[in-house]
Structures are given as structure tokens and as C-alpha cells.
C-alpha positions, 0 to 999 in steps of 0.5 A: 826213277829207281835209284842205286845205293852210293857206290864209292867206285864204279868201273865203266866197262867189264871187260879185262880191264875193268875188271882187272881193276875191280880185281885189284881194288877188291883184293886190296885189304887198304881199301875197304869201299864198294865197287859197281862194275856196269857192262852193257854186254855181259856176254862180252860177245862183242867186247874187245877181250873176246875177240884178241888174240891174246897174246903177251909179250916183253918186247917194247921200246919203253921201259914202263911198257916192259914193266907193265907186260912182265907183270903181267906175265907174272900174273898169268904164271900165279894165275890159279893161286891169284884168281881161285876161288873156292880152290876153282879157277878158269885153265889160262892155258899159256903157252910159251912161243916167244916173238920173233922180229924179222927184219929187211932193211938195216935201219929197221934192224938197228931199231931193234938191237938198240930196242934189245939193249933196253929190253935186256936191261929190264931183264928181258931175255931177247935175242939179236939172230943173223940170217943164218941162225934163223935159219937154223933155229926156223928152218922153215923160214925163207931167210933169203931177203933177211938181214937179221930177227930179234928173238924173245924167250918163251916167257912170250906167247899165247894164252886164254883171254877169256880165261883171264876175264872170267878169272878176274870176274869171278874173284872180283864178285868172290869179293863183293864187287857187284856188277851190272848189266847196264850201259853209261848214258851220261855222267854229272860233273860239279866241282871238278868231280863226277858226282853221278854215273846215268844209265840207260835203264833210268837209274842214277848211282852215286860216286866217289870214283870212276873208272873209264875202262869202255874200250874203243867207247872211251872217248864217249864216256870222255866226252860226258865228263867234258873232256878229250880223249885221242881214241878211236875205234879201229877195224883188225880181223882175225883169221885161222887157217890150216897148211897142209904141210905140217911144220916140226918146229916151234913156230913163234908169233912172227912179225913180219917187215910188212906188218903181218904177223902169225904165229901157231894156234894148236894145230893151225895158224892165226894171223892178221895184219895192219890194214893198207887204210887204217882208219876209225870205223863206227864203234859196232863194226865188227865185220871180217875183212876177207879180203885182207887175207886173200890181197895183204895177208897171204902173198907175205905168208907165202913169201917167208913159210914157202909152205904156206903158198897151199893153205885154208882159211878155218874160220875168222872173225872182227875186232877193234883195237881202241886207238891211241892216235897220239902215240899209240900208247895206254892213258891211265890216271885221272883227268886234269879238270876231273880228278875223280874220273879215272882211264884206262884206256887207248891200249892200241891192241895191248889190252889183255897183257897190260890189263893186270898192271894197269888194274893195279896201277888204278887201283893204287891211284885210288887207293893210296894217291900214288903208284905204289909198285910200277910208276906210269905217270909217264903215261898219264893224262897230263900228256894228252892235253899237252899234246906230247906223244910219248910214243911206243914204235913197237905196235903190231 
């Protein structure tokens, strides 16, 4: 049985995440190990970071939430200088929309302005609109069954996820890290550590630390180290389409009351929406739900931009979010009974913007022992096996 050298961490999964924290360990001059990143699809054809819609944003009800995607943007902003290697680096593309919130019932709209309160008391430049400045700023818009919309600012928005992976890879492996075309098969536990990671392909490597970054799969790499993990896969389609109707204004990423969302893609719109059932799928389902545009999707469309009533689906394709069904919120840090084991998981469709954050924020915890910049205890494991939500109410 071929053996690897030890490996003082090793990431499972090489998508945005894990390699974001394989990026942060690397560039980390207090931490001078060896990382292994092992990633089955290293075409990432099917990985969660292709198939996003890679947008960022500041608007949360939880301040470590704002904090995480602020870091993010800011990481997005200094993209060139932090990932370049060689004076190269992958075009990030951002461009700034901002989100827009709309709202029908009061209730819904007082969540929002009690939720812009804290948003701007973390620096976030949100805005509370009435019908009539939406109207004004999105004529466009249908205001007639509003009561009012939550604005961000153009700090928000859109940009190339793959860039952001490929960014990240690439100064990571700039650095030393190795990574693997591989996929986890088992892991050894003794002592309350993770002692060995078992690949498929026979080789046995050992560890000192490791990183559960294994997307909607968390659960099974979990699941070797004997522990629970409340995450699951869950279907979303993405759809592309074209109006005919050109629209000479901003056009933001809009959430609408019912759950559909689009905002403008370059000279089309892309859109999705939470599914009536919303429930685990199997890990390869990757299947387009078409009929999601034609009964969910387009009738709201239609319903807030009249000019989408005529419009054309361009192309679309399958995704997952993994699931937190807790609270929909990310688990980072180690686990109780297994401290050497690491996640950075259930991201519930936040993966690409938290990504640079929880990277950091993993690599200071095996690093130092403790967060050193953005403190995420709050979203620790501990929480999990107590079964206390610390529950995110802005999930799209």
C-alpha cells in the first residue's frame, strides 16, 4: 500500500473554501507546516463554487455575519495584490449592484429596518426606501403591492467565483501547498484526534490537523470521525434569461417577498429561487428544475418588472447549497470529541463570500489556538451538540 509523507494539515475538499484556508495557512509566516489539499473533482466541474451565483453581500441579521462578508469584500477589493503570483492573477470582475429587499407586509418590513439598524452599526450603508423612492430610483419596478425595500450599496454585488477559486489555488500552490486528486475513504481516530485520512486510491497519510471543507459531503467526512453534523444536500437551479425589453437602470440583486431573486448578469438576468419543497436531494443530483422558472419563478418576475411578462431562458443549470437544517448558518472550528478535526461547513449558499474569512478564521485556530481578527465562536461546533440555533433570518 503506497504511503504519503505526514502532512501537518490536510484540507478535505478544494473548492473555495478549502483552499481559501489553505491560502490563509500558507501566507501565514507563523505557520511554517505542510498542507495537502485532497479534491476529488479537480476540474471542480461539479463543485458547489462553479455552480453559484457568486454574489456578496453585507446585508445579515448577525453581526459576526456582517463581519465575515465585509472581509470578504475587502479581500475581493485587494484581489490582484493578495492572490498574485509572478505579478498574474485571475480578473475577479466585481461588479457592484447592491441588494435590494422588497417588502409586502409590515412585519417583514419592520424586520428589515430593525435588521438595518444593526447593519449600519457595523458600517454597513444600507437604506430603508418607501414605495415611492423605489419608484424613483427603479422605475422599472412594480411598487403597487409595496410597502417599502432595504437598500444596500454598491459595495454589494457580483463577481467571478471561479476567478476566486483559481486566485486562491494558485498562490496557495505558489506557496508549497500540494494538492491531490484524491477522494477521503475513511479516517483514523485515537485519542480524540484524527491520527490518519484514507483515500480512495489505497494511500494512507498522516496528520496533525484537518480541515472538513467537503461542501454538502461534510456530513460524510463527519460521519468517519463519529461525529454529527446537521448538513445536508439541497437542490437550487440557476437560470439565465433575456428580455427584450432593455432595462436603462441599475438593476440590483432583488429579493423578492416570495423568495425569487434576480438581479442583471451583463446583458441578461439570472434568477433562482427557493423551492415549494425544499428538501435533501442525493450528493450527485445535479439536475435543472425547469419547471421552477416556468410555475415559481416567472409569474413573480412578471409580477414586480412588467417587462419581464415576454422573456427567454438563455441557458441553466443545477447546484446545491449544503444545508445547515439547525440554523441555516456556517460550523467553523473543532469538534468536541475530535479536536484536531476542523469544519468549515453548512454555508447554506454563503460559501463563495464567507470563504475568505472562514479560511482565515481556520487558519488562526490552527495556527495560534484562537481567532485573532473576526471572533466566530458563536459559530462554533459547540452549538451543534447542544442543539442551540443561533439562527441567520437572512437566507436567500
Amino acid at each position: 500500500m503506497q504511503a504519503l509523507e505526514r502532512y501537518d494539515v490536510v484540507c478535505i475538499g478544494g473548492a473555495v473554501v478549502g483552499s481559501a484556508a489553505a491560502y490563509f495557512l500558507s501566507e501565514n509566516a507563523d505557520f511554517d507546516g505542510s498542507i495537502l489539499v485532497v479534491e476529488p473533482d479537480s476540474s471542480y466541474e461539479n463543485a458547489q463554487t462553479t455552480r453559484a451565483q457568486n454574489s456578496i453581500r453585507e446585508q445579515f441579521s448577525k453581526p459576526v455575519n456582517i463581519r465575515i462578508s465585509q472581509f470578504g469584500m475587502e479581500f475581493i477589493n485587494n484581489f490582484h495584490a493578495n492572490v498574485e503570483v509572478k505579478g498574474e492573477s485571475p480578473l475577479i470582475n466585481f461588479r457592484g449592484t447592491g441588494y435590494l429587499f422588497l417588502s409586502e407586509q409590515q412585519d417583514h418590513l419592520d424586520v428589515l429596518a430593525s435588521d438595518a439598524v444593526l447593519q449600519q452599526a457595523e458600517g454597513a450603508a444600507v437604506r430603508m426606501l418607501d414605495p415611492a423612492q423605489v419608484s424613483t430610483e427603479f422605475p422599472y419596478l412594480n411598487t403597487e403591492t409595496l410597502l417599502g425595500a432595504r437598500m444596500g450599496s454598491l459595495s454589494e454585488g457580483s463577481f467571478d467565483g471561479w476567478a476566486l477559486l483559481q486566485g486562491l489555488r494558485q498562490r496557495a500552490e505558489h506557496n508549497g501547498v500540494t494538492y491531490l486528486a484524491d477522494r477521503v475513504a475513511d479516517l483514523t481516530v485515537a485519542g480524540g484526534q484524527v491520527t490518519e485520512v484514507h483515500l480512495e486510491s489505497g494511500v494512507r497519510v498522516a496528520c496533525g490537523a484537518v480541515v472538513n471543507a467537503a461542501g454538502s459531503r461534510a456530513k460524510l467526512i463527519a460521519d468517519m470521525a463519529g461525529l454529527g453534523l446537521p448538513v445536508e444536500p439541497r437542490a437550487r437551479t440557476s437560470f439565465v434569461f433575456d428580455c427584450p425589453t432593455p432595462i436603462d437602470y441599475n438593476v440590483p440583486l432583488t429579493v423578492t417577498p416570495e423568495g425569487v431573486h434576480f438581479r442583471r448578469e451583463q446583458n441578461h438576468y439570472m434568477t433562482g429561487a427557493v423551492p415549494v419543497e425544499d428538501e435533501a436531494v442525493e450528493y450527485d443530483d445535479l439536475d435543472v428544475r425547469r419547471d421552477e422558472f416556468d410555475e415559481l419563478i416567472w409569474p413573480v418576475l412578471a409580477k414586480y418588472v412588467p417587462q419581464f411578462d415576454r422573456v427567454k431562458v438563455v441557458t441553466s443549470w443545477g447546484g446545491q447549497y449544503a444545508y445547515n437544517t439547525l440554523d441555516h448558518n456556517l460550523v467553523i472550528g473543532p469538534g468536541s470529541e475530535v479536536s484536531n478535526l476542523y469544519f468549515a461547513n453548512g454555508f447554506s449558499g454563503h460559501g463563495l463570500q464567507q470563504a475568505p474569512a472562514v479560511g482565515r478564521g481556520v487558519a488562526e485556530l490552527i495556527t495560534y489556538g484562537q481567532y485573532r481578527t473576526i471572533d466566530m465562536t458563536s459559530l462554533g461546533y459547540e452549538r451543534i451538540v447542544s442543539k442551540s440555533p443561533f439562527t441567520e433570518n437572512v437566507v436567500i
